[in-house]
VEXVO-378469 format. One record per residue (C-alpha): residue number from 1; z, y, x. Coordinates in pm, 1 decimal. Last residue first. Layout:
<atoms>
i	zz	yy	xx
NUM	Z	Y	X .
...
</atoms>
This chain:
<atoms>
i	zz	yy	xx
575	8718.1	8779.3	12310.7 .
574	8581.4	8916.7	11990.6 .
573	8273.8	9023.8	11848.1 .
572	8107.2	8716.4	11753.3 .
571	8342.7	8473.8	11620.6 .
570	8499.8	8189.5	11930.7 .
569	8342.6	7871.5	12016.6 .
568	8588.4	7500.2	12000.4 .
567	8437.7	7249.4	12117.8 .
566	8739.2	7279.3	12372.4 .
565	9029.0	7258.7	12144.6 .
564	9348.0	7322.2	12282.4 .
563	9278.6	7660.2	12416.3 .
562	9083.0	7772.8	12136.7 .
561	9350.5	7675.7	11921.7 .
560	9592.9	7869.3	12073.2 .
559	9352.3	8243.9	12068.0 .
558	9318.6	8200.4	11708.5 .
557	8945.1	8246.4	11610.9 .
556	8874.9	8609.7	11551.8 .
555	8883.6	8710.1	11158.1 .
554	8529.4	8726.0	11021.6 .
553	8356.5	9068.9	10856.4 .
552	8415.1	9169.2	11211.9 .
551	8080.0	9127.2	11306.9 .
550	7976.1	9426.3	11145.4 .
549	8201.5	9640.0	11305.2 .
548	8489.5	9786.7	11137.5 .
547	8776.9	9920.3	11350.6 .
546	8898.0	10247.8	11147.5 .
545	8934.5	10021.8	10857.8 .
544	9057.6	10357.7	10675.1 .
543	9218.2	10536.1	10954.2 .
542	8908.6	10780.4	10984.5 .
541	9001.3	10913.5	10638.2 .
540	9358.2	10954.9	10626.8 .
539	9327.9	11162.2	10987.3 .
538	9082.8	11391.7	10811.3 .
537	9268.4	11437.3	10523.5 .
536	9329.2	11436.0	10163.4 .
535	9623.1	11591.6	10106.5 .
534	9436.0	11889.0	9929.4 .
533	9305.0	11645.6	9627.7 .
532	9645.2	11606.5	9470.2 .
531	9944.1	11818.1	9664.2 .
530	10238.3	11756.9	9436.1 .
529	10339.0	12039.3	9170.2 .
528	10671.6	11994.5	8977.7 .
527	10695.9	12136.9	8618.6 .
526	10940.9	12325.5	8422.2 .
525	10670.7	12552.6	8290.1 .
524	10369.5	12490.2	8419.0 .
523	10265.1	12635.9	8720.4 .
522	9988.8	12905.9	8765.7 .
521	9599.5	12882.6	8795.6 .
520	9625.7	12507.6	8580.4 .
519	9417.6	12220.1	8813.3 .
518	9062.5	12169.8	8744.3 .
517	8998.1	11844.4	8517.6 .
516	9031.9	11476.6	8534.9 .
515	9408.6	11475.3	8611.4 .
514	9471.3	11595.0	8275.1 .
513	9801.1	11764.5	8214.1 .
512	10177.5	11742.2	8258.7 .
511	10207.0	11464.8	8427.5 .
510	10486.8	11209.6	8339.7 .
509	10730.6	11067.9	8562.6 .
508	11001.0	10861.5	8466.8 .
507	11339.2	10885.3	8519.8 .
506	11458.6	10933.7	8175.1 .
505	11224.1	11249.7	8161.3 .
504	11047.9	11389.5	8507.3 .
503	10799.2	11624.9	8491.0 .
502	10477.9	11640.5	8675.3 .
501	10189.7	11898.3	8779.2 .
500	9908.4	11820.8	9043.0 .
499	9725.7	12007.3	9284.4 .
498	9362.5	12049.1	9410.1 .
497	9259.5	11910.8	9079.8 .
496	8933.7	11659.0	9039.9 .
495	8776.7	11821.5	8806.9 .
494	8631.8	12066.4	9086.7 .
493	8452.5	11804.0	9269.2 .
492	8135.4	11949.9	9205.0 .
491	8317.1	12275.0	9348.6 .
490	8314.0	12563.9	9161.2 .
489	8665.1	12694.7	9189.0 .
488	8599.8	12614.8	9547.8 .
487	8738.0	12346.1	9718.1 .
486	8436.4	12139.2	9862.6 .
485	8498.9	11969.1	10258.6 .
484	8804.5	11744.3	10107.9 .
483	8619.2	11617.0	9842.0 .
482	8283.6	11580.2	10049.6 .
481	8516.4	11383.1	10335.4 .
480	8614.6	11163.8	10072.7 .
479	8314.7	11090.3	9944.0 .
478	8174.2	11006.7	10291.5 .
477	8443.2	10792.9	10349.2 .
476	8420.6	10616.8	10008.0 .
475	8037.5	10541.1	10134.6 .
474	8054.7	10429.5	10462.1 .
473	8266.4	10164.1	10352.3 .
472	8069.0	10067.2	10066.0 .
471	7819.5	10051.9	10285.4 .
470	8002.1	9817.3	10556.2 .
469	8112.2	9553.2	10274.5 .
468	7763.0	9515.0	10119.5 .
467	7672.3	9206.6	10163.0 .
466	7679.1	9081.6	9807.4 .
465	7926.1	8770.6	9945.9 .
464	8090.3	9037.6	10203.5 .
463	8209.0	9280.9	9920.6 .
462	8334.0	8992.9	9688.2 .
461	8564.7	8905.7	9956.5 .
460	8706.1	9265.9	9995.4 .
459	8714.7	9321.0	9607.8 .
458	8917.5	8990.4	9558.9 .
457	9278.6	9006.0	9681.2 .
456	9400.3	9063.6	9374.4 .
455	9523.5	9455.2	9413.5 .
454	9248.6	9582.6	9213.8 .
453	9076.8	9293.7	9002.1 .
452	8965.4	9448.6	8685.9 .
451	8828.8	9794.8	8820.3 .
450	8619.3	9624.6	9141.2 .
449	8518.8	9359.4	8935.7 .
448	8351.5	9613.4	8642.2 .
447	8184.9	9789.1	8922.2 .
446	8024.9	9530.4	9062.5 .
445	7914.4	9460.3	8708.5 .
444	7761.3	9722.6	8664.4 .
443	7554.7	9727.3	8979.7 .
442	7452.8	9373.1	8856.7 .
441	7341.8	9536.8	8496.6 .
440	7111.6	9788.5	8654.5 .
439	6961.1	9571.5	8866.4 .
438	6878.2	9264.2	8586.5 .
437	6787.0	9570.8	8324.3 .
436	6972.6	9586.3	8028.6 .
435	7249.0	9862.2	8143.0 .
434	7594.0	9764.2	8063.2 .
433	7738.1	9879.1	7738.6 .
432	7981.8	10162.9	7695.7 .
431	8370.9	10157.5	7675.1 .
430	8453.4	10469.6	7545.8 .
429	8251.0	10419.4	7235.5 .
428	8380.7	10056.4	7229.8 .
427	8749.0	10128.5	7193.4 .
426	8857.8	9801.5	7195.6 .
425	9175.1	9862.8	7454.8 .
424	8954.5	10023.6	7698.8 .
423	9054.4	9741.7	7964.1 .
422	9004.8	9473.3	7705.3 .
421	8701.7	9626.7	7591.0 .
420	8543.1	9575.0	7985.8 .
419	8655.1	9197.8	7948.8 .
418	8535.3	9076.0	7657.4 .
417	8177.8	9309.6	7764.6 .
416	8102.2	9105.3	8046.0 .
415	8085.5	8793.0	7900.8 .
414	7857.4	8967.5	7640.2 .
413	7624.0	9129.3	7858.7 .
412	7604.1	8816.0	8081.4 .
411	7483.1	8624.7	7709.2 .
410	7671.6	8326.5	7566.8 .
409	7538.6	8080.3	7324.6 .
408	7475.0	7770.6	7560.3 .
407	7289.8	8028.1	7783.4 .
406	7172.0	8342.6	7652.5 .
405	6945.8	8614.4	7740.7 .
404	7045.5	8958.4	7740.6 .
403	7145.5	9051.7	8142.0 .
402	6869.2	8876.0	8340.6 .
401	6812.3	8536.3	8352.2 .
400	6905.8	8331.3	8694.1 .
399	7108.9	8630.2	8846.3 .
398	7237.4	8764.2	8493.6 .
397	7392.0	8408.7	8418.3 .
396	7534.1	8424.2	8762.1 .
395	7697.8	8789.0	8713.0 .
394	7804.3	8723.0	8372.3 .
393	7950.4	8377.7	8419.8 .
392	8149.1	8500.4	8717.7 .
391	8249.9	8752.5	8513.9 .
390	8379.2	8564.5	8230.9 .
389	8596.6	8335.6	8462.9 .
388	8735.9	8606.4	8625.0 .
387	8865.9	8715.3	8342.9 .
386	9049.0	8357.2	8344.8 .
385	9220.1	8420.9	8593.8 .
384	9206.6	8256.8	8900.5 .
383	9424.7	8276.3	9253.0 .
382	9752.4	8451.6	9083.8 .
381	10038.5	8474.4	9309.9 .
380	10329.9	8406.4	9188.6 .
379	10692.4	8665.8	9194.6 .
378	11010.0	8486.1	9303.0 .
377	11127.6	8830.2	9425.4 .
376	11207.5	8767.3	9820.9 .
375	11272.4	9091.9	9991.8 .
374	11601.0	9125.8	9911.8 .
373	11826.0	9376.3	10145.5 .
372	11792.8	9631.5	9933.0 .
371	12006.5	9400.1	9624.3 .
370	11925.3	9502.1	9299.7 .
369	11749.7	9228.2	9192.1 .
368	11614.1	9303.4	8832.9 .
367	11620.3	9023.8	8584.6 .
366	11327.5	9082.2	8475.8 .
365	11125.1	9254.1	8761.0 .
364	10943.7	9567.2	8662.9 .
363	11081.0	9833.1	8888.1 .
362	11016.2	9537.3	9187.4 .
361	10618.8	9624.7	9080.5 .
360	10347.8	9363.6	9172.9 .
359	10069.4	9497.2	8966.6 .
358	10112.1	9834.1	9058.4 .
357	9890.5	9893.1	9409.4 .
356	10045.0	10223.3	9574.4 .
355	9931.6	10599.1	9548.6 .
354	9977.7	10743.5	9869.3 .
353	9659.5	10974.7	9896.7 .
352	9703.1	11137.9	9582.6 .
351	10025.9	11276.3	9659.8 .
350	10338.1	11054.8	9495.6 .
349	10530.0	11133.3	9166.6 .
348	10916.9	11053.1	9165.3 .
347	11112.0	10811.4	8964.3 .
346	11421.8	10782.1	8946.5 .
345	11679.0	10579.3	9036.2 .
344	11870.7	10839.7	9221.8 .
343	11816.7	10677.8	9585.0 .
342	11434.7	10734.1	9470.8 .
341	11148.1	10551.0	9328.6 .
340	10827.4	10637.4	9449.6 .
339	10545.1	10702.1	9231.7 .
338	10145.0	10746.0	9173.2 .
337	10129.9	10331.7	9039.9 .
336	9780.6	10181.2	9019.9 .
335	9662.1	9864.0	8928.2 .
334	9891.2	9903.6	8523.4 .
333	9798.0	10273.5	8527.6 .
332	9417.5	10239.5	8577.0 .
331	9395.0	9879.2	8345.4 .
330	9437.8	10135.3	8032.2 .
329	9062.6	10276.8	8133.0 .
328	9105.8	10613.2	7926.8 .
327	9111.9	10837.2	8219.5 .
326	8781.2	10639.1	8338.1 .
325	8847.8	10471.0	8657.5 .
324	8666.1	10507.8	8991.4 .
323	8848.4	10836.8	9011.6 .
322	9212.7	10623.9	9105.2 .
321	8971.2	10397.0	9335.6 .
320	8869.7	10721.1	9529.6 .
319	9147.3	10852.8	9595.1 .
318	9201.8	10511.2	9815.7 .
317	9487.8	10295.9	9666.6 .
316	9781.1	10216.5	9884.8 .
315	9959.2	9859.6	10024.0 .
314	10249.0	9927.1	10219.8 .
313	10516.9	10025.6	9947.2 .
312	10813.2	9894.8	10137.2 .
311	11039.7	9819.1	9885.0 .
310	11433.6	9869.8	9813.4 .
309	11664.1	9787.5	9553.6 .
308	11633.5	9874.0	9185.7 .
307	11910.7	9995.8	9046.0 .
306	12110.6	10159.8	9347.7 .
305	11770.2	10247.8	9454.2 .
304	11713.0	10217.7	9874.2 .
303	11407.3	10409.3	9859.6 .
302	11150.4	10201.1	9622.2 .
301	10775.5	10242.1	9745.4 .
300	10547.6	10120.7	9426.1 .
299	10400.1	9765.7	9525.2 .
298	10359.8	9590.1	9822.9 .
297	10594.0	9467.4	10108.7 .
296	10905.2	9391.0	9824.3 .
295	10690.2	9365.9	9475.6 .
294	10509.2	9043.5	9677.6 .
293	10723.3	8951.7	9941.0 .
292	10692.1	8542.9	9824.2 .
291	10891.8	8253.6	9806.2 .
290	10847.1	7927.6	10012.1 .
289	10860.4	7925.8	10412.0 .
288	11020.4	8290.9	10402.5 .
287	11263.9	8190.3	10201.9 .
286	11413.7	8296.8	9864.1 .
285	11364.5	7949.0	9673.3 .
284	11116.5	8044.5	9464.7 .
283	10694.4	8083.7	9429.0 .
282	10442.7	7882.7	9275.9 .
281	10096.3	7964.9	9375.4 .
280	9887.0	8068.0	9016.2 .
279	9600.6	7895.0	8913.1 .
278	9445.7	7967.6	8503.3 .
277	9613.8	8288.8	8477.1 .
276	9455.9	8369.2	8139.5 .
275	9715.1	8158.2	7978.3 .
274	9749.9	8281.8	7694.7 .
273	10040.1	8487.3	7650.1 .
272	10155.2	8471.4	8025.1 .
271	10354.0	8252.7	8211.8 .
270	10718.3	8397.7	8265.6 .
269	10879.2	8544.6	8589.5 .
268	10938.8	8824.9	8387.1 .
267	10720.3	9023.9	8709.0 .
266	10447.2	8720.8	8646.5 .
265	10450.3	8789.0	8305.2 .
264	10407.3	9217.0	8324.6 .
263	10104.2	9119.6	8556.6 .
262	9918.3	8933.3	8259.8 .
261	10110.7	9165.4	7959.8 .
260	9929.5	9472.1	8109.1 .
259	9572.1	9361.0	8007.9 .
258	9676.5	9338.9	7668.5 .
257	9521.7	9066.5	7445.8 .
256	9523.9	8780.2	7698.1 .
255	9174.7	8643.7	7785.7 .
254	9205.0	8250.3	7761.4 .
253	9317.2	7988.4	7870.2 .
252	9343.9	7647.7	7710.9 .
251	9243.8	7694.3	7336.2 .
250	8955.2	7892.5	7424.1 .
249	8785.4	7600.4	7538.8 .
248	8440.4	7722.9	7485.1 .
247	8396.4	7978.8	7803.8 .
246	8573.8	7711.8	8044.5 .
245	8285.8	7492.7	7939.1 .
244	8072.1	7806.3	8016.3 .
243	8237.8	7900.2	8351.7 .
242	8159.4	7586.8	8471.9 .
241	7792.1	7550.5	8388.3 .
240	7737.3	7893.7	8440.0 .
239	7879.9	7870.8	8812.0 .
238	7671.0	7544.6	8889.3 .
237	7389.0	7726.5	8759.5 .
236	7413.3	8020.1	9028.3 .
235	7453.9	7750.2	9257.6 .
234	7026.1	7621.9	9235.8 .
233	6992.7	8020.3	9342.6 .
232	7123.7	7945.6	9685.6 .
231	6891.0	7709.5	9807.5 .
230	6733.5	7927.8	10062.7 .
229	7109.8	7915.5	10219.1 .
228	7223.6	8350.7	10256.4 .
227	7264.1	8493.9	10608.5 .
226	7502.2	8768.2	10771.7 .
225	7481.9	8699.5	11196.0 .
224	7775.3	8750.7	11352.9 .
223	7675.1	8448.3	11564.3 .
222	7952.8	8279.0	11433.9 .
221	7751.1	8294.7	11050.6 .
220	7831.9	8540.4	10843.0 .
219	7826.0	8468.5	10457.8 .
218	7571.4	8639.5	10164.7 .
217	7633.4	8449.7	9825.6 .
216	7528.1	8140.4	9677.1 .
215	7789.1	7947.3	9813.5 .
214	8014.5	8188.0	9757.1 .
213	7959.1	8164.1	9367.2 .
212	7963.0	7783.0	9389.0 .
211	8314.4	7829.4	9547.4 .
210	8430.8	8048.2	9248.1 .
209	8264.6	7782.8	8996.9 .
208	8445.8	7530.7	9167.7 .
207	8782.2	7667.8	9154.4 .
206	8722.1	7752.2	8788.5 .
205	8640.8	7423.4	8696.4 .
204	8993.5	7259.4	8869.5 .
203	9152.9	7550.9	8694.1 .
202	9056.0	7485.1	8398.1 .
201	9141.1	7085.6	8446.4 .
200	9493.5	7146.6	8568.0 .
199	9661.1	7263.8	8847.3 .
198	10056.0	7256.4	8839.5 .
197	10196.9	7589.4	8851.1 .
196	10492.8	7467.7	8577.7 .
195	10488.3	7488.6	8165.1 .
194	10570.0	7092.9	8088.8 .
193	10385.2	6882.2	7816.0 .
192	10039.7	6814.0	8011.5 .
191	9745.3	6734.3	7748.0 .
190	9747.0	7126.1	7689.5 .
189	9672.3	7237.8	8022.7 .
188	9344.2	6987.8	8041.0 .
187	9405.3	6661.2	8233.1 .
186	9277.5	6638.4	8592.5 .
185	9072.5	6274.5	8644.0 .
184	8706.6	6428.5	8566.9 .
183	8762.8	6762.3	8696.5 .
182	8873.0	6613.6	9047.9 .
181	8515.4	6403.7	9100.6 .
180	8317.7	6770.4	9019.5 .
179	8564.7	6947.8	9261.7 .
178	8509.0	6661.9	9550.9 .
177	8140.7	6740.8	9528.3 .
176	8182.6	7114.6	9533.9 .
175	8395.1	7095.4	9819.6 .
174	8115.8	6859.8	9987.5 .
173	7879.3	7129.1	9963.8 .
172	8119.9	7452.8	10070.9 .
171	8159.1	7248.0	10369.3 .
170	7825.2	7206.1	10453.4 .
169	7725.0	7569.3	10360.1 .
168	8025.4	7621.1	10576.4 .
167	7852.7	7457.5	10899.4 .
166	8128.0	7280.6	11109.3 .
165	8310.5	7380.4	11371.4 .
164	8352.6	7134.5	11678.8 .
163	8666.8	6887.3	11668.9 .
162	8826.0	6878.0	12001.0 .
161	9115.3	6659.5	11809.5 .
160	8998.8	6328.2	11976.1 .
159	9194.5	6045.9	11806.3 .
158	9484.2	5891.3	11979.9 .
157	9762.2	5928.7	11688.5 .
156	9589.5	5958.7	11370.6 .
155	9492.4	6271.8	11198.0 .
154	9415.7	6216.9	10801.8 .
153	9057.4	6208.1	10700.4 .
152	8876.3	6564.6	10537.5 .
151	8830.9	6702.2	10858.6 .
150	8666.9	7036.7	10924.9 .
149	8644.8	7291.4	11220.6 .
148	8525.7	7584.2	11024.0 .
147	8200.3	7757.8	11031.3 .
146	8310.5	8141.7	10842.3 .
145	8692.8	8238.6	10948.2 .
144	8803.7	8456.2	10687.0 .
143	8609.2	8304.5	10344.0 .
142	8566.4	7992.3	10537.5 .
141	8955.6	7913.3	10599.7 .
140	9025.7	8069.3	10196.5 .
139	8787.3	7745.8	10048.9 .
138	8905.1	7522.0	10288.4 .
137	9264.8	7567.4	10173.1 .
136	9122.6	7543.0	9800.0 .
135	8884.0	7242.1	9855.9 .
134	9236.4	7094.4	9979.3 .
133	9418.6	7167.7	9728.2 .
132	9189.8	7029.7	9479.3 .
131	9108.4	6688.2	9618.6 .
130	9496.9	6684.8	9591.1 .
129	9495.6	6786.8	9257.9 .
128	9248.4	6516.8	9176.0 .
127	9454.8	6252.1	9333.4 .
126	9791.4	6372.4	9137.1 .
125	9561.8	6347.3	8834.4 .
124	9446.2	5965.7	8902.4 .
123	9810.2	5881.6	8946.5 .
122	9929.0	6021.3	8636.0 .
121	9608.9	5856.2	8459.6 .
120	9686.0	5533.4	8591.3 .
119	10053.5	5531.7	8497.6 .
118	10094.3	5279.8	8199.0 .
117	9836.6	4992.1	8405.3 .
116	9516.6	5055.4	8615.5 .
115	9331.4	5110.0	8920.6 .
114	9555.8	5398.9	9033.5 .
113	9848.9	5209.3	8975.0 .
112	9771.7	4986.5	9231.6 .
111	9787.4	5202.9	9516.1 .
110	9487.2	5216.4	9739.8 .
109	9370.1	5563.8	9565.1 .
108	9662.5	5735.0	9611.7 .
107	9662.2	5645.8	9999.0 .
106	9331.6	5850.5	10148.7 .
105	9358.6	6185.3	9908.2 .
104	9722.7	6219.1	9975.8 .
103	9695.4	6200.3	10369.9 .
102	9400.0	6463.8	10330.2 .
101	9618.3	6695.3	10092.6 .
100	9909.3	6650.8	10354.2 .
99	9629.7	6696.6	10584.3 .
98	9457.9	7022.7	10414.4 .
97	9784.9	7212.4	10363.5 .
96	9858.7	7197.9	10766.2 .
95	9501.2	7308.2	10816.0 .
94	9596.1	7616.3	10569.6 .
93	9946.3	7662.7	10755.2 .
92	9767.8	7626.6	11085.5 .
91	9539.5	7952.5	11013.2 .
90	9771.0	8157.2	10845.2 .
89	10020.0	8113.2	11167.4 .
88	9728.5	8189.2	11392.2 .
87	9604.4	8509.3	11211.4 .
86	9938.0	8666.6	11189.8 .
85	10037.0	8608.9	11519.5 .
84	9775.7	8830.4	11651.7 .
83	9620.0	8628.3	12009.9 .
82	9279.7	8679.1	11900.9 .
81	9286.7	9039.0	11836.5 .
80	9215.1	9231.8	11507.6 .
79	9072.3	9531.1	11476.8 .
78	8914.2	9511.2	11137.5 .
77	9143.1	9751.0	11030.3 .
76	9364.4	9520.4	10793.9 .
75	9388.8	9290.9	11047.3 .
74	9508.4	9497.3	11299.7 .
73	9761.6	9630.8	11071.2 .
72	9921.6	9347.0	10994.1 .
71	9979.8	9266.8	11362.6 .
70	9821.5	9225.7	11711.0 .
69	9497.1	9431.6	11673.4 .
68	9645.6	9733.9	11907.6 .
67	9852.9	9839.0	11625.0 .
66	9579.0	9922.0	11430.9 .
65	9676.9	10287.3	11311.2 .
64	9836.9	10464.3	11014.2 .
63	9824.9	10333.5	10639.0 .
62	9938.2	9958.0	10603.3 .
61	9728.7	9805.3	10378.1 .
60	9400.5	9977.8	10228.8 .
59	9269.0	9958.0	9864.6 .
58	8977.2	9979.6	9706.5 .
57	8668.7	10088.3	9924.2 .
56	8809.1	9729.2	10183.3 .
55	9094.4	9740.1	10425.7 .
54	9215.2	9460.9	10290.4 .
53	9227.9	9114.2	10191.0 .
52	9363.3	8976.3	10499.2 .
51	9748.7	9162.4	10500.7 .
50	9849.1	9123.1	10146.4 .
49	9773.8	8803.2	9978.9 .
48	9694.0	8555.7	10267.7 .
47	9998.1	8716.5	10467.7 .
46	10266.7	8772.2	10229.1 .
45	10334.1	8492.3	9992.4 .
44	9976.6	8362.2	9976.9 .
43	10006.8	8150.7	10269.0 .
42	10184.1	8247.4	10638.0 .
41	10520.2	8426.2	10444.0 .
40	10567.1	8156.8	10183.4 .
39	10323.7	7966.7	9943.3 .
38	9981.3	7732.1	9990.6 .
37	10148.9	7551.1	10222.2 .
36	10394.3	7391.2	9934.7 .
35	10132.8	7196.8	9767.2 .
34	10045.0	6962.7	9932.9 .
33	10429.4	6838.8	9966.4 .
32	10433.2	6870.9	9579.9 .
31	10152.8	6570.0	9668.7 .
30	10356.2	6415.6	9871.1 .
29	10637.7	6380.5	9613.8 .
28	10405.2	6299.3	9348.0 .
27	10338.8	5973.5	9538.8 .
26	10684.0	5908.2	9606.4 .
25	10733.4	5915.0	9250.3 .
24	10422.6	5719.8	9169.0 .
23	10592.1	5442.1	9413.6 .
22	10450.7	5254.7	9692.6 .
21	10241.8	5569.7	9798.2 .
20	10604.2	5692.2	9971.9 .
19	10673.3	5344.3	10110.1 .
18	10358.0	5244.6	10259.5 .
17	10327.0	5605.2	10470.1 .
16	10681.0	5547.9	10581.5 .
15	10957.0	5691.5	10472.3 .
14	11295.3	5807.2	10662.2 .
13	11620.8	5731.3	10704.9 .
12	11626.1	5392.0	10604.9 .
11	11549.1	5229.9	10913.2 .
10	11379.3	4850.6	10878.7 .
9	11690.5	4580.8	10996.3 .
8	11473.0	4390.6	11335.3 .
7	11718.7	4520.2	11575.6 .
6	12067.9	4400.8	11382.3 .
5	11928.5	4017.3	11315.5 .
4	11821.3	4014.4	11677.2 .
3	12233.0	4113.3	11801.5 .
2	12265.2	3749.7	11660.2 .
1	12474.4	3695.2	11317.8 .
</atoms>
């Protein structure tokens, strides 16, 4: 045998392209590969899920400072700087998603089996989850970034990469597109026989009824300039369409019963009753490249428990948010948790301006992980639900024809309503209808997102699409500073009490009377006051997104890639 017969052996130690979409294994192995960006510290593990959504009139992340715009808490002020590490690793993680999603999207559909025999339909779904994937890292770039470089081949050795952005109404189009090709090939949930994060068709339609919904919002452009496409009504029907197919396949998702049993499922580590999470982001392996810190950065502080571990309870609700509730609301004390848990295991009421975000609690992990040093929980994050679903239906359906009238048998009033009695457990008479007006009704509705989806990652986003992100800031400041201002017995404000009362029994907390009226003249018996309205301050005020400017509705362009890309401009506002 000649030394030639040794060079010219193939290496087996790694694939090529041709090998791995040789094989509907391989091929699912790339696309699991797509997958995996959308997890871990840089995706919606940490960064994506905690740090950009905020500061917004819900919730604020981080409390004290900016950090001179190079960390968590630059973002979350609207301070950011170009050269913050936790923009640019966010930022190649979703453009690393979007070419193993691109590389996916170009080979499955020159195998063989994607034209026919016994696995054509396997192969046809793991190309529509891939078209998927990718609309869904594009989706999140626009949403912080606006105009987007965008590719949607794979890279190949020698191209130019000085890509130039591209318009996002563009984008946004040809997401739509690739959405409406993807639906046809994914399988509904209940054609597919295992239980994983897997997308399916609902959440293939949901995905596209959420980017149709941007579409036709209010966006900046890199001009820091906020516009809306003249064609933007024609996406309003897109939504309806969607959300209405969605609407009359109860049998695949579907409200659950009790609003607590969603977020009590994903700390069980358990899909929920019915499958009202419709796209959830996998999460395991205890690494920072693949689990998540959610219930370990956010959630109820935990201080070194015995039983429970520790937490960092960096994500708090403004006062505000608790009062935006009605005391009967059940979805109040399932978004919002007043308590720290101590070295003692118990439980420990918090002032009113350090409540924390509940719906990722380490408390209600099952099995609980004991360990302080654990900051990985396993815990998913949940992109669509399926009240979302119902919403987006309401608000489009009340866009193109007003609050009462129906489409396909459904009404906005009525979409609306499933999931406003959900939160008031049925009880219609606390509940209340919408107004019937097209005005009236949309202000409603704001409202009813900003109660169902605290902590989601949504209110912020939602915000910028109506345009109204800097009022709404203005606003909860100015209410704050009339609370604070007002504390006479016969303040406007007086219902909401200057101090609170709590006991603790079997570790839990429990106040001792109404929070939505004047606080008692002497102390309850065996009860523990905790300053309520009088912590709120003037330093807690100003440091809520203390660095908003318009124009910094959009994260700043990561310094690196400005440097290696030359057609490549920076947001308004920044450096």
């Amino acid at each position: 045998m000649s030394c030639k017969d040794f060079l010219e052996i193939e290496p087996n130690s790694f694939d090529t392209t041709e090998q791995v979409f040789s094989t509907v294994s391989g091929a699912t192995s790339a696309v699991m590969g797509a997958y995996d960006p959308l997890s871990g510290d840089a995706g919606y593990g940490n960064r994506l899920s905690s740090f950009f959504p905020f500061d917004s009139d819900e919730m604020q992340s981080s409390q004290g400072g900016n950090d001179a715009g190079t960390g968590r808490r630059g973002i979350a002020r609207y301070a950011s700087v170009a050269t913050n590490a936790d923009v640019q690793n966010p930022w190649n993680t979703l453009y690393q998603g979007i070419e193993r999603a691109n590389i996916c999207i170009k080979n499955i559909p020159q195998m063989p089996q994607f034209q026919s025999g016994a696995d054509m339909v396997a192969v046809k779904r793991l190309y529509g989850e891939a078209l998927t994937l990718r609309a869904q890292y594009y989706f999140e770039l626009i949403r912080n970034w606006g105009d987007v470089p965008a590719q949607f081949e794979p890279s190949v050795t020698g191209q130019d990469f000085n890509i130039p952005r591209e318009n996002r109404f563009k984008i946004y189009d040809r997401l739509l597109a690739d959405l409406d090709e993807a639906a046809k090939i994914v399988p509904w949930r209940t054609a597919i026989a295992s239980s994983d994060e897997r997308i399916t068709k609902g959440a293939v339609k949901a995905l596209r009824a959420r980017v149709a919904l941007y579409r036709a919002g209010y966006s900046m452009n890199p001009q820091g300039v906020v516009e809306r496409a003249p064609d933007y009504r024609q996406f309003y029907d897109t939504v309806r369409v969607e959300c209405q197919e969605l609407m009359i396949n109860r049998g695949q998702h579907n409200l659950n019963s009790s609003y607590e049993e969603t977020f009590r499922s994903i700390n069980e580590l358990r899909r929920d009753a019915n499958r009202e999470i419709m796209f959830e982001v996998g999460m395991g392996g205890a690494s920072a490249l693949s689990d998540s810190k959610l219930g370990y950065y956010n959630g109820p502080r935990i201080n070194a428990s015995p039983k429970y571990g520790a937490s960092s309870g960096a994500i708090t609700a403004l006062p505000t948010y608790f009062y935006a509730f009605d005391s009967l609301d059940a979805r109040r004390d399932v978004t919002l948790a007043p308590y720290t848990i101590e070295s003692n295991d118990a439980q420990k009421a918090t002032n009113l301006i350090t409540i924390y975000d509940g719906k990722f609690r380490r408390d209600w992990r099952s099995p609980l992980v004991s360990g302080a040093s654990v900051q990985s929980l396993g815990y998913n994050w949940p992109l669509i639900r399926f009240a979302d679903v119902l919403l987006m239906f309401a608000e489009a359906q009340n866009e193109l024809a007003g609050p009462t009238a129906t489409f396909k048998g459904f009404s906005a009033s009525q979409a609306l309503m499933e999931v406003r009695l959900r939160g008031f457990k049925g009880n219609a008479a606390a509940a209340k209808t919408p107004p019937t007006d097209k005005d009236g009704f949309f202000a409603f509705l704001q409202n009813e997102r900003f109660l169902e989806f605290g902590g989601e990652g949504v209110r912020k986003y939602d915000l910028i699409r109506w345009n109204l992100l800097g009022p709404k800031l203005d606003a909860v400041k100015a209410t704050l500073r009339a609370w604070m201002a007002d504390k006479t017995p016969a303040s406007p404000y007086a219902n909401i009490p200057l101090t609170a009362y709590y006991t603790v029994t079997n570790g839990q907390i429990r106040f001792v009377r109404s929070l939505y009226r004047p606080a008692p003249a002497t102390t309850p018996a065996g009860a523990t006051a905790v300053a309520w309205r009088s912590a709120i301050s003037e330093n807690r005020i100003a440091d809520i997104a203390s660095g908003y400017i318009p124009t910094h509705q959009l994260l700043p362009i990561p310094a690196t890639s400005l440097n290696t890309n030359n057609k490549l401009k920076q947001n308004a506002g920044y450096n």
